[in-house]
N, C-alpha and C positions, 0 to 999 in steps of 0.2 A: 330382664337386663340386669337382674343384680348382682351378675358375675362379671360386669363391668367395672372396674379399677376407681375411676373416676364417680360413677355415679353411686357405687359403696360407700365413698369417701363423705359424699352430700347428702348419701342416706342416713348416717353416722348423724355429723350437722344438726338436720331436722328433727330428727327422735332425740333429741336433748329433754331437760327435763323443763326449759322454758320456751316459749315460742323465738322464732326465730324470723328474719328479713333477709333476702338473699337476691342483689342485684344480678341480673345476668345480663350484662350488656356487650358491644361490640357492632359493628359495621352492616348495614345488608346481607344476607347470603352468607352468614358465619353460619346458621343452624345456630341462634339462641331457642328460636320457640320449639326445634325438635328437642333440643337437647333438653329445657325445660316440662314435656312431653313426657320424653322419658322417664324422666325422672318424680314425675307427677304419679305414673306406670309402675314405679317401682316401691309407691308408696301406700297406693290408693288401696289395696288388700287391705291394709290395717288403719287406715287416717282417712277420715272423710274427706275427699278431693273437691275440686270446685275449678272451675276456667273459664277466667271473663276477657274476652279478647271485641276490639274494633274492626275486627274483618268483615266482608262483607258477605262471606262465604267460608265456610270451615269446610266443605266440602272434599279438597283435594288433603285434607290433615285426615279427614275422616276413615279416608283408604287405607294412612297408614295406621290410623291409631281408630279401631269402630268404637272403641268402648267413648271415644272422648262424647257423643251426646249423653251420655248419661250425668255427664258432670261438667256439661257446659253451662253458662249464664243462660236462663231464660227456660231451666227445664228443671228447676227443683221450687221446693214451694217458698211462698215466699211470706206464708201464715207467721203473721208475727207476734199472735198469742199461743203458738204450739210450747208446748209443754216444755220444760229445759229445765235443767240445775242451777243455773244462773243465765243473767245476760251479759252479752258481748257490751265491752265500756264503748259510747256513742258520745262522747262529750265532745268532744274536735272533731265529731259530725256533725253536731245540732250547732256547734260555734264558728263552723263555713256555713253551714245554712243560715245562720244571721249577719255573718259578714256579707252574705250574697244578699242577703234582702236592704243590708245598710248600705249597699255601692262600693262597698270595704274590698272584694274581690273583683277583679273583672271580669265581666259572661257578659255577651251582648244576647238581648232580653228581649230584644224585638219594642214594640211599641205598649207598652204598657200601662197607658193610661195617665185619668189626672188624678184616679182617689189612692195611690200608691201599692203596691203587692203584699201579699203574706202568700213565700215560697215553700211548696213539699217537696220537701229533697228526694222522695218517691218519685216526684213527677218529672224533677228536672235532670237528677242524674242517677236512673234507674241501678246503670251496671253499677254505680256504687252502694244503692239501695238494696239491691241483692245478695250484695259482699254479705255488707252486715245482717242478712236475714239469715247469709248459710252459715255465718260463722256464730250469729245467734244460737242457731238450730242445734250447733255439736261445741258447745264452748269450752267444753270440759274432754272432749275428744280428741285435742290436738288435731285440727282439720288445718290443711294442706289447700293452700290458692295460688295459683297461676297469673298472672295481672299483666295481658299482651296486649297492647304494650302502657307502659306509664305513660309517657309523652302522647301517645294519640289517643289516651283516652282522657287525657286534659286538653289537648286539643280540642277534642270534639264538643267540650263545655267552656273552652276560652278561661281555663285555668291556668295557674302558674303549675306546673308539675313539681315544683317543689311543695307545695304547699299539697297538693295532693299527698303524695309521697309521705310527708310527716303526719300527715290526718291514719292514715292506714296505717302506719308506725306507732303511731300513741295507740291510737285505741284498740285496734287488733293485736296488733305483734304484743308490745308491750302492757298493755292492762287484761288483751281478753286473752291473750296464749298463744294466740294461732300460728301458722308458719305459713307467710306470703311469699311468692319468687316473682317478683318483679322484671318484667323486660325492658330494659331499656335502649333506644337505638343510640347508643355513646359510645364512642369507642377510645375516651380519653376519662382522664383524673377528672371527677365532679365532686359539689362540694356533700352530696346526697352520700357517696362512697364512706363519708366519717358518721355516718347516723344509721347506718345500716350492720346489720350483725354478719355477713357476707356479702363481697363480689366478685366475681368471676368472669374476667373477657376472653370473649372468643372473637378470633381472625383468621387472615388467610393471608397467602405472600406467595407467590411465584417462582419458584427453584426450576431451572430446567423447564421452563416452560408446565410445568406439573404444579396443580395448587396443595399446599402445605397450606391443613389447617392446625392451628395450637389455642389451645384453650390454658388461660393461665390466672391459676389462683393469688388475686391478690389479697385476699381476708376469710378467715373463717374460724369467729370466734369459738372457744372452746374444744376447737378440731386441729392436731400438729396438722400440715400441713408439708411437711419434709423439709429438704434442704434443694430441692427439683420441685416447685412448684408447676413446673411448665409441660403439659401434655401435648402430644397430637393426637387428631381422633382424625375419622372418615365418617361421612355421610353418605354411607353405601347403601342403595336401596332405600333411601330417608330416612334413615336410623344412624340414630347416634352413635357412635363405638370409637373408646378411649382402648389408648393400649398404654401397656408398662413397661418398665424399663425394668429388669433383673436381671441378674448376674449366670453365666451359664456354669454349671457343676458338674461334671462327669462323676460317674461312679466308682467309689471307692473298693468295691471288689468286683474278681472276675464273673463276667454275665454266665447265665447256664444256658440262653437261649440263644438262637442265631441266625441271621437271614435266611428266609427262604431259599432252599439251593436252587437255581436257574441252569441252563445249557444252552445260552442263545450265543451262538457264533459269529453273529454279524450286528450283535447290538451290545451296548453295555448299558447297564440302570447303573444312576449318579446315588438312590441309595435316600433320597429326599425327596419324596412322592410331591410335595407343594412346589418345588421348583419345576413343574409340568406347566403349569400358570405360567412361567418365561417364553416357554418352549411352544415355537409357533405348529407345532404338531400334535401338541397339549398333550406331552408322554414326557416322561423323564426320563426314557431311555435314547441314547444318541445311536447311532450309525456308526458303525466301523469307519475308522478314517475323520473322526470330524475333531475340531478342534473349538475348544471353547477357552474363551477370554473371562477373566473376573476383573475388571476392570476396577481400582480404589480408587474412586474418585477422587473421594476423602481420603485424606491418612489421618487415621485416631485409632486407638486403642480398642472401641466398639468396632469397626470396621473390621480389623487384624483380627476381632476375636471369632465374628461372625462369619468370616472367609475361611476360620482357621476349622470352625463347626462344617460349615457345608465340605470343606479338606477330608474332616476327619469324619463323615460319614461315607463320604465316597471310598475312601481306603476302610472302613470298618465293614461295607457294604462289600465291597471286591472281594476282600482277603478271604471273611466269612464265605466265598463262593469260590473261594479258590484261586480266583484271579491274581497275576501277577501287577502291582504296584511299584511303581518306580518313581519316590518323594523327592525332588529336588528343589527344597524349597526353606528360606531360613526360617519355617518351623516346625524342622522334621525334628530338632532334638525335643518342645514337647511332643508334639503327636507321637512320636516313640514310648514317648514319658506314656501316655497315656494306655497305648496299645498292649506295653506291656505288664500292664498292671491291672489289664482288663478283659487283655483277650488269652486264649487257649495255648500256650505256645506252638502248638501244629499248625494254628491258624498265619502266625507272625513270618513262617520261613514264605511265605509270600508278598512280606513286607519289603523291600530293599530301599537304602539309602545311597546318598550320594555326600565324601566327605573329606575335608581336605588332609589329609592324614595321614600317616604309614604302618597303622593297626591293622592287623589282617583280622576280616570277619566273612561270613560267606553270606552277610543281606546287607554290607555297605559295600560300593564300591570306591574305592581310592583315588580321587583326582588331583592333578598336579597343578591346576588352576593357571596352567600357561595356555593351553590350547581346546578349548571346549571339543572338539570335534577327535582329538588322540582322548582325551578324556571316554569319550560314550559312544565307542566304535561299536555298532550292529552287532559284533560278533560277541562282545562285554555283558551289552545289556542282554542279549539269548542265554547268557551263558549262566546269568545271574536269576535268571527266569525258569529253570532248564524245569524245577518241579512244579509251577504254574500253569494254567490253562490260559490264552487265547480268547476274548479280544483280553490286551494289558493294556494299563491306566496309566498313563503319563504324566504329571504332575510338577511343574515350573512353577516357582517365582522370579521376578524380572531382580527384585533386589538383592536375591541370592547371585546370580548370575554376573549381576556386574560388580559387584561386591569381588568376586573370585574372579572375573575375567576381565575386567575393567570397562569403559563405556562402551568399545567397539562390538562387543561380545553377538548382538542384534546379526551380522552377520554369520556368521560361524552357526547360530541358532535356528538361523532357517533352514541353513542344510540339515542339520540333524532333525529339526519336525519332518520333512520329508522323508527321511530316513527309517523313520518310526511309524509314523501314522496308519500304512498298512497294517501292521501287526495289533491295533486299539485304537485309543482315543486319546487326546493329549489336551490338558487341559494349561492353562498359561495364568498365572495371578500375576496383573501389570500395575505397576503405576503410572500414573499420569503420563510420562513424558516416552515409557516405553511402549506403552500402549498405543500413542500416535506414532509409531515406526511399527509396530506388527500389526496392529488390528486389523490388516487387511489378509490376515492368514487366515483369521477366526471365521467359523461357520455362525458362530451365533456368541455373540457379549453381554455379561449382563456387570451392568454397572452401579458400583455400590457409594453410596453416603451416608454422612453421617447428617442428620440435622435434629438437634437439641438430644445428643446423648440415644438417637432413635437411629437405626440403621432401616436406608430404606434401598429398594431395586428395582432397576426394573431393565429390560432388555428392548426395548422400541421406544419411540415417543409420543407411544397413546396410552400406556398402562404404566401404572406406578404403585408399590408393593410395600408393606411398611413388615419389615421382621418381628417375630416374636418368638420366641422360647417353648416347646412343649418336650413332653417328658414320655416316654410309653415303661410299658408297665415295670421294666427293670431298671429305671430312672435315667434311661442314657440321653442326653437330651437330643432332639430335632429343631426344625426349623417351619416355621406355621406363616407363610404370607397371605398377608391380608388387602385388599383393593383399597387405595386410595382413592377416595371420590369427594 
């Protein structure tokens, strides 16, 4: 997992040159202790690991993670004359064990008699007994402990979890070295958050009936932390997985390579092999005749850029095979920008625009922006296509359209998909309010938002898709969806 965004970030963190505390708290069912897990995972090759958890059963973690017996409580030794460099500082361990024997703490002790106790903290609170035995063992190792959760294992001894919390903070974190990541179930500001060297809450929120998880860094000493401290991740398969947020780059000189030529007559590929994941036929190529909707749910900047990539690989995908493309959409002037500065010019006379102007060119056509339908007679766009192959790509945006034709324009547009659609495929980018007057043309929608700076998709209301950015070997970028779970 250390090519995870997120858990680099907390890999960083840990490997400091002093021991470090790292809350990880948040609500039920956020994935603190996978994500904890993880990150345990990503450390334990080089840091003595260790996980003292109140469950009653590790069993179903086991599935996902086999290695965790090897460095769960209750399976390392707990020889407390083994050999070491130094030992782990135990002073605010031996001073709750006399606060417990003086009535100082609260533990209910059961009946204890009239000649009074002398308590081994071995006896009465093992998984803490252990801590110190493993952090004894490797003091000098920077060893790595997991502690699921704080609250239920003060629970379980009728402690105040604050006072636990700082006993592991003095003497571990801060005198013997170690790096503790603490669970906690809070999912609010505590006052433990200012004595801690990191915290990190994770939750969850309901979009669309779709759970949206975000993990957000509130502290993390010694580590920037950005100006976006806030991720989503998914918990696909019980694995943790954060995604990032980066900027998409196209390439600054012309590519040498080029799609695979294809000759399918009654299909066209969109040219984005992961948008197959939408498509209830799990292909990315559509059917002669169908019509697809990109719905912006959102309107932002990330949205426009990511609708503008999947645009411009479906026209880089076409052209490269010869197909004829027909962009009418307000960002044909970049995708132009892009095309011709990247693609072959033999490739481009397959390109045609749509523009309101009186430049004669033989790949824009000239619209008068009074009447859509005298604009893009049948006979226009053939004619503009005449050295293209069959099925052609159709390409709409709703805010170009009313932009040039004004709000009624929804009518006039129908007759022309009709028009067209025999001859390829037509694809329509809506916004909100044009999208509930045609979506009932679309063969299949997939609808885009933005939530925290993350474009997500999805096309029904059982799967939801979080974007990401990849790059193949000539840097042109694509489009990588990943399952939200």
């Amino acid at each position: 997992m250390l090519n995870d965004v997120l858990l680099n970030t907390f890999s960083k963190f840990l490997r400091q040159q002093y021991g470090s505390s790292l809350i990880i708290k948040g609500k039920p069912g956020a994935g603190k202790t996978t994500f904890a897990l993880e990150l345990l995972d990503s450390l334990r090759a080089t840091s003595p690991s260790y996980y003292i958890t109140t469950r009653f059963s590790n069993d179903p973690l086991a599935e996902r993670f086999p290695w965790l017996s090897e460095v769960s409580a209750g399976t390392k030794s707990r020889n407390r004359n083994a050999e070491t460099l130094s030992d782990a500082f135990r002073e605010n361990l031996e001073r709750l064990e006399r606060m417990i024997e003086e009535g100082k703490v609260s533990r209910n002790l059961g009946n204890v008699g009239s000649q009074g106790i002398v308590l081994n903290i071995e006896e009465i609170l093992p998984e803490l007994e252990s801590l110190y035995s493993f952090v004894n063992q490797n003091v000098n190792a920077k060893p790595v402990v997991v502690v699921d959760s704080v609250e239920a294992l003060a629970e379980k001894y009728d402690l105040d979890p604050e006072i636990l919390f700082q006993v592991i903070q003095k003497d571990l974190v801060e005198k013997s070295g170690a790096n503790i990541l603490m669970v906690m179930e809070q999912n609010r500001e505590i006052a433990l958050d200012y004595y801690s060297d990191g915290v990190v809450k994770m939750g969850y929120e309901y979009f669309n009936n779709f759970v949206i998880r975000t993990v957000t860094i509130e502290k993390l000493r010694g580590v920037s932390i950005g100006s976006s401290p806030i991720y989503l991740y998914s918990l696909d398969a019980g694995h943790f997985q954060s995604f990032k947020r980066e900027p998409i780059i196209y390439p600054n000189v012309r590519l040498r390579k080029f799609a695979k030529a294809e000759d399918r007559q009654f299909e066209v590929s969109l040219g984005t092999p992961d948008f197959s994941k939408l498509f209830p036929a799990g292909s990315d190529k559509l059917p002669l005749g169908s019509v697809v909707m990109i719905h912006r749910q959102t309107q932002s900047n990330i949205v426009d850029q990511y609708v503008n990539l999947f645009k411009n690989n479906v026209i880089k995908y076409g052209i490269t095979n010869g197909r004829g493309i027909l962009d009418v959409t307000s960002s044909n002037y970049e995708s132009s920008r892009i095309l011709v500065s990247t693609m072959d010019p033999d490739f481009l006379k397959h390109y045609i625009t749509a523009e309101k102007t009186e430049k004669s060119s033989p790949f824009v056509i000239n619209i008068g922006g009074k009447n859509m339908i005298e604009d893009f007679p049948r006979e226009v766009i053939d004619y503009y296509m005449t050295n293209s192959k069959k099925p052609f790509v159709y390409v709409f945006s709703t805010d170009f359209l009313k932009f040039t034709y004004g709000d009624a324009f929804t009518g006039d547009f129908s007759t022309i998909i009709n028009a067209i659609r025999p001859t390829g495929i037509v694809i329509i980018i809506a916004d909100e309010e044009e999208y509930r007057k045609l979506y009932h043309y679309s063969s299949l929608t997939i609808h885009a938002n933005d939530i925290n700076g993350y474009v997500t998709l999805n096309s029904d209301s059982a799967n939801m898709y979080i974007g990401s950015i990849t790059y193949d070997e000539e840097k042109w970028p694509g489009m990588r969806l990943s399952f939200m779970a």
